[in-house]
C-alpha positions in Angstrom: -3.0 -24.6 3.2 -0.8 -25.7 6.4 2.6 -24.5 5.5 5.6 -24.8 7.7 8.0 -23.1 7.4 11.4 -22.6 9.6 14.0 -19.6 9.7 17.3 -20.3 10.3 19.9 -18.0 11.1 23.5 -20.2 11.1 26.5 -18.8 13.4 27.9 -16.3 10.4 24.6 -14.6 9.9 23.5 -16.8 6.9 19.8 -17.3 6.6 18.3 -20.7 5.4 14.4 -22.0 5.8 13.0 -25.2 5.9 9.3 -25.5 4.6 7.1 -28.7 4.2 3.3 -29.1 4.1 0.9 -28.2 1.5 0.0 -25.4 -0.6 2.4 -23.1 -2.1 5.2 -20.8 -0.9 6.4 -17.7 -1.9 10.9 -18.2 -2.0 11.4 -15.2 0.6 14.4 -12.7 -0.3 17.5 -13.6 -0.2 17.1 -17.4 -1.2 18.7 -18.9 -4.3 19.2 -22.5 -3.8 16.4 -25.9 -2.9 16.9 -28.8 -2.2 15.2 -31.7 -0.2 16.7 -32.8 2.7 16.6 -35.9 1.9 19.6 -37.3 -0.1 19.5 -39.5 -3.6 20.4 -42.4 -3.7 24.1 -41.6 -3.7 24.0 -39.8 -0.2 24.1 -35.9 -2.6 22.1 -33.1 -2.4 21.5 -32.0 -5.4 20.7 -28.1 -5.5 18.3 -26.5 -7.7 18.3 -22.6 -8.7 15.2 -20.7 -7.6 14.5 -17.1 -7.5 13.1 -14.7 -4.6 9.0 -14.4 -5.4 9.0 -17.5 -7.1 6.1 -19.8 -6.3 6.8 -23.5 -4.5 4.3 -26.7 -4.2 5.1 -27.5 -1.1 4.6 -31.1 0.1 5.4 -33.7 2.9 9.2 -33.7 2.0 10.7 -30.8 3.6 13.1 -28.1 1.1 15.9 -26.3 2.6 16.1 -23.1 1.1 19.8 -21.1 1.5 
């Protein structure tokens, strides 16, 4: 798999990763929300639950995880 994957730490200490590629990823500790960073059609995000240990199919669209 060629995962990658991005830490970031914002200016008040909240972390968020961005991940793409292929293969699966583990949703670190910590992480509740996904989303792509690419908008819908109506410029929204649109935020999905997920749950530390969970299992993600990564592919060419990057997630933010937060």
């Amino acid at each position: 798999s060629a995962a990658n994957v991005y830490q970031i730490v914002t200016v008040d200490g909240a972390t968020k990763y961005v991940a793409w590629g292929s293969g699966n990823l583990t949703v670190p500790a910590g992480i509740s929300q996904m989303t792509t960073v690419v908008p819908d059609e109506s410029g929204d995000f649109n935020w999905q639950a997920v749950a530390p240990g969970q299992i993600i199919a990564l592919t060419d669209i990057p997630l933010l995880w937060r």
